[in-house]
Backbone as a chain_set.jsonl record, in Angstrom:
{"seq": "XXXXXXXXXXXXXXXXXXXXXXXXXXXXXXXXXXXXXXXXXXXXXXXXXXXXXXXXXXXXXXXXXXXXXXXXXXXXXXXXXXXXXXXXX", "coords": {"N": [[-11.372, -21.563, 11.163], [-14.361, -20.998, 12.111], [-14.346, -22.443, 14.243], [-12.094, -21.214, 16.065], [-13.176, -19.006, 16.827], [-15.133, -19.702, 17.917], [-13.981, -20.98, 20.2], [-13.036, -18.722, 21.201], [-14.457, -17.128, 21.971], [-15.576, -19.092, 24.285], [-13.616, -19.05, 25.869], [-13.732, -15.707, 26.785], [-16.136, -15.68, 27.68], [-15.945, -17.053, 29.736], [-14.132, -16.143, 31.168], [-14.96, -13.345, 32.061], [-17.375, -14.301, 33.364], [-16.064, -14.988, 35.896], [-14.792, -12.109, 36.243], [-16.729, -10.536, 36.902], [-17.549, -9.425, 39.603], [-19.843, -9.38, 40.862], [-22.776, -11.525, 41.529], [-25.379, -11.003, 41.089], [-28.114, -10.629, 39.315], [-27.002, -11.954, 36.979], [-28.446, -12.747, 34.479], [-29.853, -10.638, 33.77], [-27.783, -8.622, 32.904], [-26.542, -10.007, 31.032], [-28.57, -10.257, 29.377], [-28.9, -7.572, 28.64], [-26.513, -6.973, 27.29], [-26.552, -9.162, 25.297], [-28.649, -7.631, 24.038], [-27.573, -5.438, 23.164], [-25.452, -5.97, 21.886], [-26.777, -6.894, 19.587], [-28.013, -4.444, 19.225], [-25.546, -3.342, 17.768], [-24.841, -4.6, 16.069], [-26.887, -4.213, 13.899], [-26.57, -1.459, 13.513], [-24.256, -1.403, 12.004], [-24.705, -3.411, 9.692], [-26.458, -1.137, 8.409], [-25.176, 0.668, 7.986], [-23.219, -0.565, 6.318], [-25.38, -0.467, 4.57], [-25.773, 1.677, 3.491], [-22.924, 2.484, 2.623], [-22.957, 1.18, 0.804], [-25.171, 2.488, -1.027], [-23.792, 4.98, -1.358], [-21.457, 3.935, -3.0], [-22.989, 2.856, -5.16], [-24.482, 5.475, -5.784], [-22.603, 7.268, -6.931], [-21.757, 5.99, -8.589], [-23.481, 6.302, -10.545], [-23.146, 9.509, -11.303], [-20.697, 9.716, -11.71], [-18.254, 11.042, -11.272], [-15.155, 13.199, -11.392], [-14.052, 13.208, -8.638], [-13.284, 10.637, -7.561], [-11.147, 9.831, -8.646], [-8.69, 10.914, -7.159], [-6.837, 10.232, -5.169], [-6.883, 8.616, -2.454], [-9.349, 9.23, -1.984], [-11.809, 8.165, -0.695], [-15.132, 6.897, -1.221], [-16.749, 7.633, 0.787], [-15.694, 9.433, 1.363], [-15.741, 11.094, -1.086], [-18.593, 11.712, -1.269], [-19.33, 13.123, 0.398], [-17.614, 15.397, 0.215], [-18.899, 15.995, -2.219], [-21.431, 16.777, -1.215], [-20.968, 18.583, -0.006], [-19.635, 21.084, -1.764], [-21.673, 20.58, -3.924], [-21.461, 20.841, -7.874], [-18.542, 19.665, -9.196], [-17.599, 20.384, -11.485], [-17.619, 23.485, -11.224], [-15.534, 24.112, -10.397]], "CA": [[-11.553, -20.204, 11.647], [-14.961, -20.909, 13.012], [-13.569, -23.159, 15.821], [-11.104, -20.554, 16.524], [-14.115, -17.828, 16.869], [-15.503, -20.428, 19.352], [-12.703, -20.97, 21.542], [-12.465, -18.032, 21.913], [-16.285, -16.746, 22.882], [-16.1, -19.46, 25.075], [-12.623, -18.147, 26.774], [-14.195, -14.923, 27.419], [-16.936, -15.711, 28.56], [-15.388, -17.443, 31.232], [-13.219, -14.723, 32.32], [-15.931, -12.514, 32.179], [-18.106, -14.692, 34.631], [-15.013, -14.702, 36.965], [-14.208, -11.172, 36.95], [-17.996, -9.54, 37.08], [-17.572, -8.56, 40.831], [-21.36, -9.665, 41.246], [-23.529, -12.343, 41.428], [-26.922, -10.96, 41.281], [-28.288, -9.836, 38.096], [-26.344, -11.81, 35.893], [-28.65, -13.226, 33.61], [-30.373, -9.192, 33.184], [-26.468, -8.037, 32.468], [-26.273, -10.576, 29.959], [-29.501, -9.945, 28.272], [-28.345, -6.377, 28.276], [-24.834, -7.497, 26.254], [-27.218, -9.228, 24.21], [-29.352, -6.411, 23.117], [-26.527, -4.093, 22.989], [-24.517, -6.522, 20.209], [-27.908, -6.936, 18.51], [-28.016, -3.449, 17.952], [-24.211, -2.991, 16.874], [-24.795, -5.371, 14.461], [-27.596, -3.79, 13.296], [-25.987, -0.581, 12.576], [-23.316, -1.972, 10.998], [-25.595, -3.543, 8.548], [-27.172, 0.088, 8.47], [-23.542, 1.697, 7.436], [-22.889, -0.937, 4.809], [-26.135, -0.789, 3.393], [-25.818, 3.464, 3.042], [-22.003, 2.848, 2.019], [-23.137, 0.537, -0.769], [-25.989, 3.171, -2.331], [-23.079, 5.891, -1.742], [-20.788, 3.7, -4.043], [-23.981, 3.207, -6.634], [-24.927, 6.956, -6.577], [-20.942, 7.96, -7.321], [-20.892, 5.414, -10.049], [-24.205, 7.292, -11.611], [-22.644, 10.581, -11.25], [-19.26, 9.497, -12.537], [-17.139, 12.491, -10.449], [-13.807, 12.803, -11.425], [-13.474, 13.201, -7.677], [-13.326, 9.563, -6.9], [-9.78, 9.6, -8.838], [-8.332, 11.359, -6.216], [-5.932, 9.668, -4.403], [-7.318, 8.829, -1.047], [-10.693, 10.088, -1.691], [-13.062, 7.173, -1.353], [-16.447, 6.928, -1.563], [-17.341, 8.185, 1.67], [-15.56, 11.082, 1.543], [-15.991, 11.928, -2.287], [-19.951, 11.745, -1.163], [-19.135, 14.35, 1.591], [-17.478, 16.456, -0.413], [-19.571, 16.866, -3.423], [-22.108, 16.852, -0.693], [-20.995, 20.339, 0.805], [-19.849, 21.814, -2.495], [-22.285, 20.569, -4.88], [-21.374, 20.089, -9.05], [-17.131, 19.697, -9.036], [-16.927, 20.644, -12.632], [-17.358, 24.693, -11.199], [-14.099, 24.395, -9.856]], "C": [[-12.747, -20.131, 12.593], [-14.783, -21.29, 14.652], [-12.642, -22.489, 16.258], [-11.85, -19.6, 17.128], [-14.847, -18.7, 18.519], [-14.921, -20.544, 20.294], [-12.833, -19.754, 21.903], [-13.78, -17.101, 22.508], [-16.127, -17.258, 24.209], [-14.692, -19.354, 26.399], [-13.0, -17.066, 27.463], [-15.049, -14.57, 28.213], [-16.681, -16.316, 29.872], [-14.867, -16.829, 32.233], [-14.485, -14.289, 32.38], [-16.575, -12.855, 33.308], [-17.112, -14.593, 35.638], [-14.973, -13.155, 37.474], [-14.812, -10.181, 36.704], [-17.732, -8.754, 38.52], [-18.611, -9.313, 41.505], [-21.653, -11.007, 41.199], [-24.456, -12.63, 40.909], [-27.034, -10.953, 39.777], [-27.669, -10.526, 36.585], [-27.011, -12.458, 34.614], [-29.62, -11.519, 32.807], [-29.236, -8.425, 32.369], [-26.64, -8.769, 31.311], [-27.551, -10.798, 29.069], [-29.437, -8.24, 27.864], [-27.289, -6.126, 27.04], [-25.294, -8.144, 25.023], [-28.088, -8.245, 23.129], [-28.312, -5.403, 22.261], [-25.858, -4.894, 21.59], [-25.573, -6.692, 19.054], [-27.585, -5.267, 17.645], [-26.81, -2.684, 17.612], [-24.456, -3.612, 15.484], [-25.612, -5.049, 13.384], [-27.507, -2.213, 12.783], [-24.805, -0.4, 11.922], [-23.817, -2.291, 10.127], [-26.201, -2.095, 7.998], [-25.865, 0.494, 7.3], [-23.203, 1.288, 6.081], [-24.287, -0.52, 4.551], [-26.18, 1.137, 2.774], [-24.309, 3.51, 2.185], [-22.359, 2.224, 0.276], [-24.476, 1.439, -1.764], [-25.235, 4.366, -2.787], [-22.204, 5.184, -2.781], [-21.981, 3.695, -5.452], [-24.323, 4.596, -6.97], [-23.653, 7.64, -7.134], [-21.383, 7.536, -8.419], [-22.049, 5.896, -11.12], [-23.764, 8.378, -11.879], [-21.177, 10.27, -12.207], [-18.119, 10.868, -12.297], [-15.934, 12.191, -10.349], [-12.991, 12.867, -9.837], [-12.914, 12.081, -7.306], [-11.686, 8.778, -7.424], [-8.708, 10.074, -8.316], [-7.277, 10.796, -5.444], [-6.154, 9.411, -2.927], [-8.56, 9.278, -0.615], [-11.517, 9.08, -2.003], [-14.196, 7.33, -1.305], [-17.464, 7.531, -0.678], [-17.254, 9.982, 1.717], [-15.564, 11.693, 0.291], [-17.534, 12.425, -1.947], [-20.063, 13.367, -0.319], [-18.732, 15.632, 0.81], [-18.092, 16.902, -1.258], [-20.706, 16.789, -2.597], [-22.453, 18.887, -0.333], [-20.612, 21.096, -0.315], [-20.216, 21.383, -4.211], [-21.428, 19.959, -6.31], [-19.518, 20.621, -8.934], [-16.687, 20.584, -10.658], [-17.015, 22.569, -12.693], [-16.054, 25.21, -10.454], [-12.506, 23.955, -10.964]], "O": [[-12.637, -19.51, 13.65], [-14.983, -20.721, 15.725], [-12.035, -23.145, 17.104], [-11.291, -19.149, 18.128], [-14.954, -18.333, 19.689], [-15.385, -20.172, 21.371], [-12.743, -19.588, 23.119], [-13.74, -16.481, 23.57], [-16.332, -16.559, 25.201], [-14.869, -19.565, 27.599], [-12.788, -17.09, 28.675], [-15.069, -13.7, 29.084], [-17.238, -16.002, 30.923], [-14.955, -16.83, 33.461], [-15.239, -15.117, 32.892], [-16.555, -12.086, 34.27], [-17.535, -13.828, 36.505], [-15.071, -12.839, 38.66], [-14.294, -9.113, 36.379], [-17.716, -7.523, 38.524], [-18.391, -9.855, 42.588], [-20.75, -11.745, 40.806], [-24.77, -13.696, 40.38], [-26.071, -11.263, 39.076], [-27.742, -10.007, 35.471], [-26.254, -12.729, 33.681], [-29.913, -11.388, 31.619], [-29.51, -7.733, 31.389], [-26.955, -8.049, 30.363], [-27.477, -11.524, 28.077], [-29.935, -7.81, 26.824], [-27.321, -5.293, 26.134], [-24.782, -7.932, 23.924], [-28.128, -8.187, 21.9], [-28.339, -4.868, 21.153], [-25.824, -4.395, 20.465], [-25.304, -6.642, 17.853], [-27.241, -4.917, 16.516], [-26.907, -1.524, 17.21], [-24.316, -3.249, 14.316], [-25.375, -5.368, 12.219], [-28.196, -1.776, 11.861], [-24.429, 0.632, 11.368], [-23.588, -1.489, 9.222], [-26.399, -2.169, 6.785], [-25.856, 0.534, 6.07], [-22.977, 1.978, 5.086], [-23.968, 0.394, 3.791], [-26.635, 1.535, 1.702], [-24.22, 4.294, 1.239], [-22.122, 2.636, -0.86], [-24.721, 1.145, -2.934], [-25.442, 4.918, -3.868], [-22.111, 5.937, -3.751], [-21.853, 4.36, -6.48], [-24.459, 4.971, -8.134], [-23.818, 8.641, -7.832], [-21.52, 8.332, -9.348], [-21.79, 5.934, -12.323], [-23.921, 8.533, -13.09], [-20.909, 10.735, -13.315], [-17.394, 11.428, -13.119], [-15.453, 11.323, -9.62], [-11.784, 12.676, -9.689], [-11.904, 12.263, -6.626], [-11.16, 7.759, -6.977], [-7.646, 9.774, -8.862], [-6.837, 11.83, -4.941], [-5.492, 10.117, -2.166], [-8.92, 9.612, 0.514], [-11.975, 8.894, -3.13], [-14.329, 8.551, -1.393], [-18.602, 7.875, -0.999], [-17.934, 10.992, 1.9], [-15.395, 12.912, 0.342], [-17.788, 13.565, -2.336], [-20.752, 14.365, -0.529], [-19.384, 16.676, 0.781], [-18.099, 18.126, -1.39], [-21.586, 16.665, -3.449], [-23.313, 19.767, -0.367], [-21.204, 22.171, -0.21], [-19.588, 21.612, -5.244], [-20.803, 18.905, -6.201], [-19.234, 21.781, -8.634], [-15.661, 21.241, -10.838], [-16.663, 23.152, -13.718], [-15.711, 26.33, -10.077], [-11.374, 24.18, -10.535]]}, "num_chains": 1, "name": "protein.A"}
């Protein structure tokens, strides 16, 4: 799988250098592309690490919302977010 992940980086990047347009600039573009995936990756890490304290604060709570059918963890959070303790309904 890794060698498949490689091939294929090193496919795109090829096109890519082909079919920039430019010349100039291209090692500023591509420290740009670098920053920019840095900080995807870094709020991705962000997302899991908020989805994983929303699954630990559910599983303190223990809200029969989360038996729901379709109601996971994000959106049970949301909802007992906006209307508070479930057991007044």
């Amino acid at each position: 799988m890794e060698r498949f992940a490689t091939d294929k980086i090193n496919e795109i990047s090829s096109a890519a250098k082909k079919s920039f347009g430019i010349k100039y600039c291209l090692d500023s573009f591509s420290l740009q592309l670098r920053l920019l995936i840095e900080q995807i990756n870094f709020i991705e890490k962000q997302v899991t690490d908020v989805e994983e304290q929303i699954s630990a604060l559910l599983d303190k709570i223990n809200s029969p919302i989360t038996t729901i059918p379709g109601i996971g963890n994000v959106t049970a959070a949301t909802i007992l977010g906006e209307i508070g303790d479930i057991s007044r309904f």
